[in-house]
N, C-alpha and C positions, 0 to 999 in steps of 0.2 A: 508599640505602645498599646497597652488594655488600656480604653478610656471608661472604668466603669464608674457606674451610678454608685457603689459604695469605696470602692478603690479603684487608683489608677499605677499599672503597671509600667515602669519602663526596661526595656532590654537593649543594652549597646553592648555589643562584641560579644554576644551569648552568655551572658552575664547579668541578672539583674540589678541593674540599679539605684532603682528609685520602687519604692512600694510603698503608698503612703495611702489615708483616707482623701476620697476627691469631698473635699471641704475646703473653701479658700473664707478669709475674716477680712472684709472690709471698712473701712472707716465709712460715715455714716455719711459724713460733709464733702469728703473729699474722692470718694470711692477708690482711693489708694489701697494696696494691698500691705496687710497688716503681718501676718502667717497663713502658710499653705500645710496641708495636708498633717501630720500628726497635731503641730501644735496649735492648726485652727480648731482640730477637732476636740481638745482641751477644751478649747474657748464655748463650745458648741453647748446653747442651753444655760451661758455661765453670763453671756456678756450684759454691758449697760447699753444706754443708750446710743455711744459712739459707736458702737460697734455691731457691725454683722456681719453673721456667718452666714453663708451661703453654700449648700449642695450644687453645683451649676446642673446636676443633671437629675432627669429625673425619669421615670420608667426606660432607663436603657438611653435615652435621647436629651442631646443638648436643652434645657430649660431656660439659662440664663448665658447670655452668648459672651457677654463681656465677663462675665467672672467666671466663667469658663476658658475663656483666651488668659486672662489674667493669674489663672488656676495654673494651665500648662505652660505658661512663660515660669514660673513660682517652680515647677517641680522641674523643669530642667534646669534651671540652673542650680539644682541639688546635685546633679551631677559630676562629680569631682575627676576629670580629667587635666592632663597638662596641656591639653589643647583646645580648641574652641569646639564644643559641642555640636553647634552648628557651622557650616562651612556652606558654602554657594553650592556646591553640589550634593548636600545630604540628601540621603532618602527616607522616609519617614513610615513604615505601613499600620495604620489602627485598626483596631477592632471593632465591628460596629454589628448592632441587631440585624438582622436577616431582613426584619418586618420593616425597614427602615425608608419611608419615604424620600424620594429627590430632594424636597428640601431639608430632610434630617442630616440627611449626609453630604448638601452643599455646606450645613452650619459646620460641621464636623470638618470637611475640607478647609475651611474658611480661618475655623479656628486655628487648625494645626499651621498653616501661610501665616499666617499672622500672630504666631508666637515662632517663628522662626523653622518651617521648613519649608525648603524647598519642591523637591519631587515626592509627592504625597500620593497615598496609593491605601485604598482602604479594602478590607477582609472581612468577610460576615463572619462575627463569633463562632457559630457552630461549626465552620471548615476551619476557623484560627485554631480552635479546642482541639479536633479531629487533630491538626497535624504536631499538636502540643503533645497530644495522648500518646502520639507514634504510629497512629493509621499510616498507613500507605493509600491515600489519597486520590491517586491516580491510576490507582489499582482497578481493572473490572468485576469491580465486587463490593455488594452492599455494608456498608457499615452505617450505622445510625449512632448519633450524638447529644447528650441531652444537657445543655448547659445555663444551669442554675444560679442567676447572677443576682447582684442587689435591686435591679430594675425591672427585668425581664426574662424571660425564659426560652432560652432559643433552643429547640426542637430537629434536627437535620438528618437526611438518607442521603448518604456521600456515596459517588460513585465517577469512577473516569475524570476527578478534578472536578465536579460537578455537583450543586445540590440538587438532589432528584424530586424528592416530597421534604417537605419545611414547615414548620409551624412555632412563630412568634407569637407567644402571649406578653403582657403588660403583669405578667404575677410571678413574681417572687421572692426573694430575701423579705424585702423590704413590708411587704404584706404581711410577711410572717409576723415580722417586726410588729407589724398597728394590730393585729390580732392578739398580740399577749397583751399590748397596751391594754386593751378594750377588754381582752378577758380579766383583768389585775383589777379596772376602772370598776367593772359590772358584778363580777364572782368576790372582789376581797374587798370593795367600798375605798380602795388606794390608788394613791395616784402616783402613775410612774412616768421618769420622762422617755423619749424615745432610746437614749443612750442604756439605760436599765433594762428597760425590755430587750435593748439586743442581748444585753448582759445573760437575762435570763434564756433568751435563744441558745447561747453559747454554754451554758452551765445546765441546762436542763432539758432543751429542747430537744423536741422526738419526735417521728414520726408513728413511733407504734404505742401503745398502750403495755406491753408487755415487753422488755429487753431483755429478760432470766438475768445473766451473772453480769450483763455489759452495763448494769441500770448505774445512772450517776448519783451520786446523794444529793437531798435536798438544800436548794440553793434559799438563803434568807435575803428576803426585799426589805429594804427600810424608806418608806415615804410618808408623805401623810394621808389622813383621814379627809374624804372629800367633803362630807359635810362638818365635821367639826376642826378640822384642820391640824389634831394631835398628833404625834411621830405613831407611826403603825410600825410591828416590826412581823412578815410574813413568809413563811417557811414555804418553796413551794414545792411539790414534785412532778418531777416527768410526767406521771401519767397524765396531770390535769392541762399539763403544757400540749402535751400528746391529743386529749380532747380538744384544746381548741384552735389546734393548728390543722384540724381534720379536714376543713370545709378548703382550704385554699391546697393543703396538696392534694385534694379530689380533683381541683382544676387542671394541676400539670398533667395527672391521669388521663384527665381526658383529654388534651391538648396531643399526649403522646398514642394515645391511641387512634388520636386521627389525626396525626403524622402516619401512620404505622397502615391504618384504611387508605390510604393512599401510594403506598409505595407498591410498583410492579410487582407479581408473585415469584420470579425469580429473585430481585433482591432481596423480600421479606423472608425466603428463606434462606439465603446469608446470614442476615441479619439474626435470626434463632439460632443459627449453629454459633453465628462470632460474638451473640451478645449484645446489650447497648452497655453504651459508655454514660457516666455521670461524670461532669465539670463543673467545676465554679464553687464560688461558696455554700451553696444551698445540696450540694452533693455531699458535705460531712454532716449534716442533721441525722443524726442517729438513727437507726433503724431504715433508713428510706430506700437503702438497695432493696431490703428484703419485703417491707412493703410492697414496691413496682412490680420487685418479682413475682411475688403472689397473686398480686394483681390480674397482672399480663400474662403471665407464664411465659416469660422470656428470663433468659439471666441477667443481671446488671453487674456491671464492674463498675467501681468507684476509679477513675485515675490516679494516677501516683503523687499527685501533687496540686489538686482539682482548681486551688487557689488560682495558679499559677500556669495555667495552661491553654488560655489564651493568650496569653504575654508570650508566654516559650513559640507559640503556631503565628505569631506575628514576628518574631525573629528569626526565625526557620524560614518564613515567608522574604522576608527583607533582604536575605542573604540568596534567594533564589525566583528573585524580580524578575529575569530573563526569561527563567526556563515554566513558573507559572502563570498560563497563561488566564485561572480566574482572578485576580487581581485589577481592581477600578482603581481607576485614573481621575 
């Protein structure tokens, strides 16, 4: 299981099946659970007073522990098996931020016991990514991983089964997110809700100022006027998306670069010849391999499937519990 801050992954029998937004919709009175995951996320920004949605996570880490448990009981039994999903001896391995303190990842244990698993056993994102991507992990030899989720940004130099240099920051997806908010709030006088700005991340968003033939066309925002409160209707383009997402991916830059200031001189140059790897959501923002590359002067590969490769590196992981031995208990 990816337990992330904007989706959560599930994998049983190498097979995904459950991908939904980690958004669960509780009653106000009763904190029963109303919908989990797509159709909370409907609800999200829409409801009345009986009702709230709740994100249980937030930079990467459990926020809200009951609507989080209640979150993960909600998406397995989406599940559609002819037998009970959980059994007395399931094993269960999540993905969790690198940066993650004893108690983050007691809530995380906690949670997963108590929506029904048994032998629980958790995976730092960046080695989950790495074994999603197809590293060889246990290989004597540098590979570094940079994985771009909706909460956090996990950073990793993999070597021997091992993180060697790692850097967790609190920035990503989701920052991107409050920046177009605030650039849309500040630059066009309109007000968008969080759901739109992702909109426009997805429709527009870049990290470069210049894409030549790859440019997407202009995406139209419709909200209102903040001081007069009229329907606005605003065309935007990449570039201006491009300006004002500059300030937050200069942070992963430098998060990666000192990941990178601290890796031994033999893996750093591994790591030039094989490349880094991009994962997660925030690794399809347009242009951002070839940003970093410029950057750095390293190559960056995009994964094959960036979404989804922490989920694939906790399945891989779950089916070889025995034989890995960095796996927490």
């Amino acid at each position: 299981m990816d337990l992330g801050t904007a989706n959560t992954i599930i994998i049983s029998n190498g097979k995904i099946v459950v991908d939904e937004p980690s958004v669960v919709a509780l009653d106000r009175h009763t904190n029963k659970m109303i919908a989990v995951g797509g159709k909370a996320k409907m609800m999200h920004e829409k409801t009345h007073e009986n009702i709230r949605t709740v994100r249980p996570l937030r930079d990467g880490v459990i926020a809200d522990f009951d609507a989080c448990e209640q979150m993960m009981r909600g998406l397995i039994k989406m599940v559609k098996t002819g037998r009970r999903l959980f059994s007395p001896s399931l094993r269960m391995v999540i993905g969790v931020p690198s940066g993650s303190t004893e108690v983050e990842l007691r809530a995380v244990r906690d949670s997963a016991e108590h929506a029904g698993g048994r032998d629980v056993y958790l995976l730092f994102e960046p080695m989950a990514a790495a074994i999603g991507v197809g590293i060889d992990v246990e290989a004597p030899e540098g590979n570094m991983i940079v994985d771009i989720g909706g909460g956090s940004t996990e950073i990793a130099v993999i070597s021997l089964g091992g993180i060697v240099s790692n850097n967790s920051i609190r920035t990503a997806g989701d920052d991107l997110t409050a920046d177009i908010q605030a650039y849309m709030s500040r630059q066009h006088n309109v007000k968008v809700s969080e759901r739109m700005a992702e909109r426009i991340k997805i429709h527009v968003g870049s990290a470069l100022p210049d894409l030549g033939e790859d440019a997407p066309e202009n995406y139209v925002v419709y909200g209102p006027n903040r001081v007069t409160a009229l329907p606005m209707e605003v065309p935007v383009c990449y570039q201006e998306i491009a300006h004002c997402l500059d300030k937050t991916i200069a942070k992963i830059e430098t998060a990666v670069l000192s990941a990178l200031e601290n890796t031994p001189p033999e893996l750093y140059a591994d790591i030039v010849k094989n490349g880094i790897w991009l994962a997660g959501g925030g690794a399809l923002l347009r242009g951002l391999d070839k940003r970093l590359r410029d950057k750095i002067n390293i190559p960056f590969h995009i994964a094959e499937d960036p979404l989804h490769s922490v989920a694939r590196g906790t399945g891989i992981a779950l089916k070889n519990v025995d034989r890995f031995s960095f796996l927490r208990r």
